[in-house]
C-alpha positions in Angstrom: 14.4 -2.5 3.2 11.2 -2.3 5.3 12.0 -4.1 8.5 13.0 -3.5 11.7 15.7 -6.2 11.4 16.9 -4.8 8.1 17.3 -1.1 9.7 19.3 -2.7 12.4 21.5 -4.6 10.3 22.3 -1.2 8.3 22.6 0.9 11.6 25.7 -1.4 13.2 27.3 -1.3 9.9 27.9 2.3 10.9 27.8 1.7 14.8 30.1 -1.2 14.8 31.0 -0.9 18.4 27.3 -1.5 19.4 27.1 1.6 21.6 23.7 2.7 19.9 24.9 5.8 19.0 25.8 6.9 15.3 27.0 10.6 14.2 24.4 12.6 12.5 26.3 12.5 9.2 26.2 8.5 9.8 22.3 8.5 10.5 22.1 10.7 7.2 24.2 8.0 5.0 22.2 5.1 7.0 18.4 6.4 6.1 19.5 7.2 2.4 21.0 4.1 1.9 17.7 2.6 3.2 15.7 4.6 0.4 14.7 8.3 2.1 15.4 10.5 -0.4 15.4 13.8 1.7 16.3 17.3 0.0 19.2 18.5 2.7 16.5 21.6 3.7 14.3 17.9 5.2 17.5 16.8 6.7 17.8 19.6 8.6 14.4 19.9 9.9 14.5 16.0 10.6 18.0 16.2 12.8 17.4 19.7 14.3 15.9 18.2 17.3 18.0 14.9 17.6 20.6 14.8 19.5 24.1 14.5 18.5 25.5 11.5 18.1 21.6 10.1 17.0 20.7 7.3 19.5 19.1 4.1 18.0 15.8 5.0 19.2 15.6 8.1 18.1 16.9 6.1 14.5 13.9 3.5 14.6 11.1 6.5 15.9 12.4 7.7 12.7 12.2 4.8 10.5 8.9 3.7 12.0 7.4 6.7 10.4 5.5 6.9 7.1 7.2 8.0 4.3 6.4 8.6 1.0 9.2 10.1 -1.2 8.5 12.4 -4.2 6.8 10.2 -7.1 7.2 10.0 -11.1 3.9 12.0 -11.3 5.7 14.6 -9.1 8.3 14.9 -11.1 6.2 14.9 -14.1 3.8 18.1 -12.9 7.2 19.8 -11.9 8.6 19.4 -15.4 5.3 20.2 -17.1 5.3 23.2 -16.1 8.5 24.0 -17.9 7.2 22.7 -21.1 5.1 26.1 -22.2 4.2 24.2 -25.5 2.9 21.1 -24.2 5.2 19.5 -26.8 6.5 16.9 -24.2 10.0 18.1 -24.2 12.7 20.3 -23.0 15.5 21.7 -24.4 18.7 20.0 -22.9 19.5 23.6 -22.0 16.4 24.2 -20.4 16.5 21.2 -18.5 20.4 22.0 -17.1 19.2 25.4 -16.7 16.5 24.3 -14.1 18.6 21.9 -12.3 21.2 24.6 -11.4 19.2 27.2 -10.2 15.8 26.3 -9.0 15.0 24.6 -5.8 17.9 22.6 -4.3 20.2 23.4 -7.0 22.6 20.8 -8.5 26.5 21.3 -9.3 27.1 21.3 -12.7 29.5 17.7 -12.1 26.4 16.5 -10.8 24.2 17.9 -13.8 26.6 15.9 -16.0 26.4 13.0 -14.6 22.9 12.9 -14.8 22.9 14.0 -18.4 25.4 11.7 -19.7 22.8 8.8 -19.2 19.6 11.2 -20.9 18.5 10.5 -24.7 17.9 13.5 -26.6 16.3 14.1 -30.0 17.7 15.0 -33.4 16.9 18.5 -31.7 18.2 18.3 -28.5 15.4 18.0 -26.6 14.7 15.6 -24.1 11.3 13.4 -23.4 9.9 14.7 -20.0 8.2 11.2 -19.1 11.2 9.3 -20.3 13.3 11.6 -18.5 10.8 11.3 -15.0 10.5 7.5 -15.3 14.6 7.3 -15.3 15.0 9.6 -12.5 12.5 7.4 -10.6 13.8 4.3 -11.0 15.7 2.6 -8.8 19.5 2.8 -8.4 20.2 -1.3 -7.2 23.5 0.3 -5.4 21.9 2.3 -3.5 20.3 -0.2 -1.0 22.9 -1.9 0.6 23.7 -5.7 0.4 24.1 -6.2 4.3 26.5 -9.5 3.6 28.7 -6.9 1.0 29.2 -4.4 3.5 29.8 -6.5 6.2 32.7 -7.8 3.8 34.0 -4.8 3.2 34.2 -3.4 6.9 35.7 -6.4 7.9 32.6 -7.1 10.5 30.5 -10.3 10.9 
């Protein structure tokens, strides 16, 4: 979604009363449903100065901004660096290992669920592009069908 219209449409899903006002858990669903992938440490510092309930405006300022999420190559460097033999691969472990404890760690429900999708090798290792490139691809149920939702809420 990359229009003003669109944004709108997902904002009153959440702000069905029209009042231009959403809660800042609401604005946080609405702009990762619209594709920002913020760590919660960017949440903060993107809300710590918006009021409370968030205000439309201060919604499309937001939107209106440029934003470029973290890319495959990203991901790839950052995982590189793990791989101390340049073999191309981690060790399952390795990988889990990294996702609990460094940076903005993940549960370990939410380790498994990433893992139950991963290939592994004979070895147990898994393939750092092939792991990068399915990390990075699009989830299609993460941006919202506007006609779906509107279903679902009961709104028109």
């Amino acid at each position: 979604m990359t229009t003003e219209t669109e944004w709108k449409e997902t904002w009153y899903l959440f702000d069905d009363r029209k009042t231009d006002k959403v809660s800042r858990a609401d604005f946080i669903h609405i702009i990762r449903s619209l594709g920002r992938k913020h760590t919660e440490q960017e949440i903060t510092d993107i809300t710590k100065h918006m009021s409370d309930p968030v205000t439309l405006s201060e919604f499309l300022e937001y939107m209106r901004k440029p934003y470029t999420g973290p890319t495959e190559d990203d991901l790839l460097t950052a995982l590189r660096a793990f791989d101390g033999n340049n073999s191309g691969y981690l060790r399952q472990s390795e990988l889990v290992s990294l996702l609990t404890t460094l940076g903005e760690k993940m549960s370990e429900e939410e380790v498994q669920l990433v893992m139950k999708d991963v290939k592994t090798d004979h070895e147990g290792r898994i393939n750092i592009e092939e792991f990068a490139r399915y990390l990075c691809t699009p989830v299609p149920s993460l941006t919202p069908n506007i006609e779906e939702l509107k279903k679902q809420l009961g709104t028109k």
